[in-house]
C-alpha atoms as a printed R data frame, in Angstrom:
   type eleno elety resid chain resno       x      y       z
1  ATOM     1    CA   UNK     A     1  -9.093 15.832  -6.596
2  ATOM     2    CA   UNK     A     2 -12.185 14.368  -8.665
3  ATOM     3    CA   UNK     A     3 -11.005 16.674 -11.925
4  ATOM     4    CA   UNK     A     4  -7.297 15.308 -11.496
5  ATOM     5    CA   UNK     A     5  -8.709 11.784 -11.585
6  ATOM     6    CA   UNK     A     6 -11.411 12.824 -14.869
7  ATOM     7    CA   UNK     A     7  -8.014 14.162 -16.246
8  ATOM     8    CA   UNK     A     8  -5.911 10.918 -15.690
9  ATOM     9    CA   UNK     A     9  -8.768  9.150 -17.363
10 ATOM    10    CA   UNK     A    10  -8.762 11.318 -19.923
11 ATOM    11    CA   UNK     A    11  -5.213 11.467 -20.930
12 ATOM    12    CA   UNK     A    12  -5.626  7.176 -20.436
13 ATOM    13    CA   UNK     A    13  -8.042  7.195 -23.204
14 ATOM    14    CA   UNK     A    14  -5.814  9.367 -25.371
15 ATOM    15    CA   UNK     A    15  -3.106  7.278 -25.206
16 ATOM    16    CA   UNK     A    16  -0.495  9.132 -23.020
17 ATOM    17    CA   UNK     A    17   0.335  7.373 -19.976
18 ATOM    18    CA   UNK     A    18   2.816  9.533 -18.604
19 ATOM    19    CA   UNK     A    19   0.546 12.427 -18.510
20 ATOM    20    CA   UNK     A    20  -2.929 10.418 -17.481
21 ATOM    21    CA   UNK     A    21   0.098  9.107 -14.319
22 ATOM    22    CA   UNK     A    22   1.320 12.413 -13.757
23 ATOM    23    CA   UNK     A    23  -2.653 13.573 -12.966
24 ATOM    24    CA   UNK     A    24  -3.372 10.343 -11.217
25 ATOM    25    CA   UNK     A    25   0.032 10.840  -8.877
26 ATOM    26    CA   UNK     A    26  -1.043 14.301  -7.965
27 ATOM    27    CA   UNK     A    27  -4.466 13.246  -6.843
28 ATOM    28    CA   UNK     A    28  -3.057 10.646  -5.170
29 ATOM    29    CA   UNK     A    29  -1.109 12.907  -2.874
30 ATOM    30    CA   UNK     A    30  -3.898 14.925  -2.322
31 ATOM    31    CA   UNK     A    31  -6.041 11.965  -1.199
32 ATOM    32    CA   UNK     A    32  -2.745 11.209   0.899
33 ATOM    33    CA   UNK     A    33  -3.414 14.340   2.680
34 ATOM    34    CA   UNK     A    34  -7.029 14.652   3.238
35 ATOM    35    CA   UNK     A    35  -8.679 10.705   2.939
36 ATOM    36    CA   UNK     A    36 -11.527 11.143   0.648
37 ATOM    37    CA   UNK     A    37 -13.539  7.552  -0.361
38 ATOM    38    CA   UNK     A    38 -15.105  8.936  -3.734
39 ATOM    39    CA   UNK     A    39 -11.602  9.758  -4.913
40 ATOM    40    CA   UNK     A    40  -9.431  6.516  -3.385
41 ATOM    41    CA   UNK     A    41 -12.174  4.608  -5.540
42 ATOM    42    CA   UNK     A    42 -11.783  6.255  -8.367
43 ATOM    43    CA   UNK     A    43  -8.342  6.171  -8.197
44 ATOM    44    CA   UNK     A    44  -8.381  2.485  -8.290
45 ATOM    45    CA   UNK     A    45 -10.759  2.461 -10.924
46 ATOM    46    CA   UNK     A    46  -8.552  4.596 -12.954
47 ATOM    47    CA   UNK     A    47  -5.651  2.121 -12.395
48 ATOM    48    CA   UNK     A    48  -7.652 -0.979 -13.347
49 ATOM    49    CA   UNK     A    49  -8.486  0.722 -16.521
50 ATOM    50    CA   UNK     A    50  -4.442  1.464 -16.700
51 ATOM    51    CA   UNK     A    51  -3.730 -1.977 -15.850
52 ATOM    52    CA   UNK     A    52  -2.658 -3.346 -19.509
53 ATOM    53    CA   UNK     A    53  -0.531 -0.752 -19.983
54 ATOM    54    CA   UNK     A    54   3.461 -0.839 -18.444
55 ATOM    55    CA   UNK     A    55   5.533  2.114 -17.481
56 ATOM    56    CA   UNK     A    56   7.264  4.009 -14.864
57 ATOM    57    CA   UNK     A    57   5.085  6.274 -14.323
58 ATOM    58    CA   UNK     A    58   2.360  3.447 -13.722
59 ATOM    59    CA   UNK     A    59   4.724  2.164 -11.268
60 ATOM    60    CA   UNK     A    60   5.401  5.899  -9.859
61 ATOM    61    CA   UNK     A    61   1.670  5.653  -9.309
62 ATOM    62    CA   UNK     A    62   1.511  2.564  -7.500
63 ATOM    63    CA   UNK     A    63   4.063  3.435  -5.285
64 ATOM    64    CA   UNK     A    64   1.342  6.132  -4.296
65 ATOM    65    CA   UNK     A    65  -1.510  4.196  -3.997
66 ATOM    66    CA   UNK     A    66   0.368  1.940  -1.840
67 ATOM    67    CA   UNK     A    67   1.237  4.093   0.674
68 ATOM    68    CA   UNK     A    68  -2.227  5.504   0.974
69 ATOM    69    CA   UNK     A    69  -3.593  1.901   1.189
70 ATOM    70    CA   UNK     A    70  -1.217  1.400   4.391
């Protein structure tokens, strides 16, 4: 879960959004399944760092996080 979130971040700092979301999404159904606090806060980290950036996937993303948060 930890290397899908190092991947998101890494595919952030490259510039391509829809893969660093595609990574990020995947973790996030992972941490959906199996609650994990290391990876929900790096997951949030990783969308704070994605946070001037716009996109569906971004919003795919969310959409994830939100339903973990509930």
């Amino acid at each position: 879960m930890l290397l899908l979130v190092d991947l998101a971040t890494a595919e952030l700092h490259t510039g391509d959004l829809p893969a660093a979301c595609s990574h990020a999404t995947d973790a996030a159904l992972l941490l959906h399944h199996a609650a994990y606090a290391i990876g929900a806060a790096r997951l949030r980290a990783f969308r704070a760092a994605a946070a001037p950036l716009n996109g569906a996937a971004l919003r795919a993303l969310d959409e994830h996080l939100f339903r973990i948060a509930a």
